[in-house]
C-alpha positions, 0 to 999 in steps of 0.5 A: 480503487488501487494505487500502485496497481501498475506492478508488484502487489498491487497489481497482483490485488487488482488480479485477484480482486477482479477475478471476485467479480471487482471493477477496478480502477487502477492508479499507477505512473506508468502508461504501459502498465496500465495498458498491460493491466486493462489487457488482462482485466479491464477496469478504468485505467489512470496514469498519475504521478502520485508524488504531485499532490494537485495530480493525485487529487486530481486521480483520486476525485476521478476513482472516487466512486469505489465502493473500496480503497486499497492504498499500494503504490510506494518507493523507496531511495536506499541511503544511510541515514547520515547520506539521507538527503531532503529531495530522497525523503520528501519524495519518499513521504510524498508517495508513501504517506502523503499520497494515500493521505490525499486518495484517502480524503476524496474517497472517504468524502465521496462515501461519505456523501453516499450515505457511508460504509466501505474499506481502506487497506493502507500497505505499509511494511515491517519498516515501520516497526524495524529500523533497517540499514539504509532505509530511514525515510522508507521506514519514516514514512511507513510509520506514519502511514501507520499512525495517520491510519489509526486517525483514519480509523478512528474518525472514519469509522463514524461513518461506517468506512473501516481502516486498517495497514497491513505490514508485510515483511520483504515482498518479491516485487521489483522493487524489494529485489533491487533494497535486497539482492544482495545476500549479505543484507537478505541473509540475516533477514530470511533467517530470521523469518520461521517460516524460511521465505520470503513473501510473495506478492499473492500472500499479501493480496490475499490478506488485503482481500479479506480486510476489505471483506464483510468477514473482517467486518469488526477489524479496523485500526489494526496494523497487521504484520504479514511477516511469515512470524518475522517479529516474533524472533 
């Protein structure tokens, strides 16, 4: 089960995970997305607004057969912290965080209830460690999501079910090109990056592809950068 699975990295996971013989159930607010998706890879298509609490519970407890979860859909509203209104950072949480907490829920119940085991990859981003310009309820939400992970990992892992966030530096999705298409902002941040690029959508599947794996069998709890050696500049 992927959220977020209409566009950008989660749709190139659900690409990747069916082409290793997955059956995907992919969650995204957009119909046509869904459609494309089914097109190319089959699977069960479900069109949810993941920021309607009632409606992602609703989403969640209908792909909660999955033998594996991977938490990616995400926005973001670009305002400078003392602009940051309470509609733009509710909303923000409310698909960042509150949404992978809810999915989360019915799908570790229902393995749980089959005896236990599985994976959870929670996608959260740099932003949870680096307070970037214009971005204070993107980066509140990613660290929570961060935080709320290590819980899952903890409590979760007593039932065989591992947990862990990866924390990818800017990705060229949708999204990413509109919080960074200007070279002023972009600039100093692909400087800082060693190995002089941006991620791409497939670096960041990859990773998640193997945490949900049996060979990262002993890896859980863990917020892992997938950041080309961003932090360590």
């Amino acid at each position: 089960m992927i959220t977020g699975a209409g566009k950008g990295i989660g749709r190139e996971t659900a690409r990747l995970l069916a082409s290793k013989g997955a059956s995907i159930v992919a969650l995204s607010r957009t119909q046509e997305d869904l459609d494309s998706l089914r097109d190319e890879i089959g699977g069960t298509m479900i069109a949810v607004d993941l920021a309607d609490a009632e409606a992602a519970r609703a989403a969640a407890m209908q792909g909660s057969a999955a033998d594996y979860l991977v938490n990616c859909a995400g926005i973001n509203v670009l305002q400078s912290f003392v602009d940051v209104t309470v509609e733009a950072f509710d909303i923000v949480h409310a698909v960042n965080t509150r949404a992978a907490m809810i999915v989360a829920q019915e799908y570790a119940r229902a393995r749980i209830a089959a005896g236990g085991g599985g994976a959870i990859v929670n996608v959260s981003s740099i932003s949870a460690f680096i307070g970037f310009d214009d971005h204070a309820s993107y980066c509140a939400s990613k660290g929570a999501m961060d935080g709320m992970s290590r819980v899952m990992a903890n409590e979760l892992g007593r039932h065989g079910i591992r947990v862990n966030c990866i924390n990818p530096v800017v990705t060229m999705t949708e999204l990413a090109a509109r919080a960074w298409s200007d070279p002023a902002k972009s600039g100093p941040v692909l400087a800082r990056i060693p190995v002089n690029r941006f991620a791409e959508t497939i670096d960041v599947a990859n990773v998640i592809a193997f945490l949900l794996s049996d060979e990262a069998g002993m890896l859980s709890g863990l917020a892992m950068p997938v950041d080309g050696g961003f932090l360590v500049r």
